[in-house]
C-alpha positions in Angstrom: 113.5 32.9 113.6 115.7 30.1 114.3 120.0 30.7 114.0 121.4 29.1 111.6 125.4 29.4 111.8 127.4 30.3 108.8 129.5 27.7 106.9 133.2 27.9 105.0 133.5 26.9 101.3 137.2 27.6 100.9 137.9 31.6 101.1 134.2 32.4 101.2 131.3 32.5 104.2 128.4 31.3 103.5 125.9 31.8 105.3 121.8 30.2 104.5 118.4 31.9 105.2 115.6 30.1 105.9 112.9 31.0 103.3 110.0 31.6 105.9 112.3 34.3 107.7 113.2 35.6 103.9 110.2 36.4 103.1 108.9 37.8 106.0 111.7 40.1 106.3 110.7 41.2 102.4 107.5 42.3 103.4 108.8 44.1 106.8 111.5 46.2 104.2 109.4 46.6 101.7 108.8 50.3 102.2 112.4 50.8 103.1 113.6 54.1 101.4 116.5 52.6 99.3 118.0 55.5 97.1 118.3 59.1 96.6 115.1 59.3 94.5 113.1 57.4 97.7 115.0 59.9 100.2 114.2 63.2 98.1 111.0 62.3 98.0 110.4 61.3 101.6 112.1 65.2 102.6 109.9 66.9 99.7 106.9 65.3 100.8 104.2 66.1 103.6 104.0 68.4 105.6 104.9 65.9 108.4 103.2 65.9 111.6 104.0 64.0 114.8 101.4 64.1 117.7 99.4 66.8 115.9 102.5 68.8 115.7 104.9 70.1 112.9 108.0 67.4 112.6 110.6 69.4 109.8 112.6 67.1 108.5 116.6 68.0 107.1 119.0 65.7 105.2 121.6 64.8 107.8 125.3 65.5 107.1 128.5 65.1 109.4 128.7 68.7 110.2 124.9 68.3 111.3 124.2 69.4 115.1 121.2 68.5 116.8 120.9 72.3 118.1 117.2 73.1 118.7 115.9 75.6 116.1 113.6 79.0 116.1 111.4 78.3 112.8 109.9 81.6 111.6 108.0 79.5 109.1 106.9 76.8 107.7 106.3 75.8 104.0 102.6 74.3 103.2 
């Protein structure tokens, strides 16, 4: 992936992709979740597992904390 630095056209940057790097970088974000419909989804889905073990996921907010928690169950 070579640099190519932005240029000016009057108020505006402007700034060129090369198309090799454009399209690789579609296929890498293809599967990117993109919208509330991809995010609900994702959360609904599973279960999710990580290293043969239980991963719950939550939607994050600002008053999130990371505290560890006690599950007494978990949906299947």
């Amino acid at each position: 992936m070579a640099y190519i630095a932005p240029t000016r056209k009057g108020d505006q940057v402007v700034v060129n992709v090369d198309e090799a790097d454009y399209a690789s970088a579609l296929i890498k974000w293809s599967k990117a979740l993109v919208g509330e419909e991809d995010l609900l989804a994702f959360l609904e889905g599973g279960p999710w597992t990580m290293a043969n073990r239980p991963f719950v996921l939550h939607r994050w907010s600002p008053s999130s904390r990371m505290d560890q928690e006690q599950l007494t169950s978990i949906p299947i």
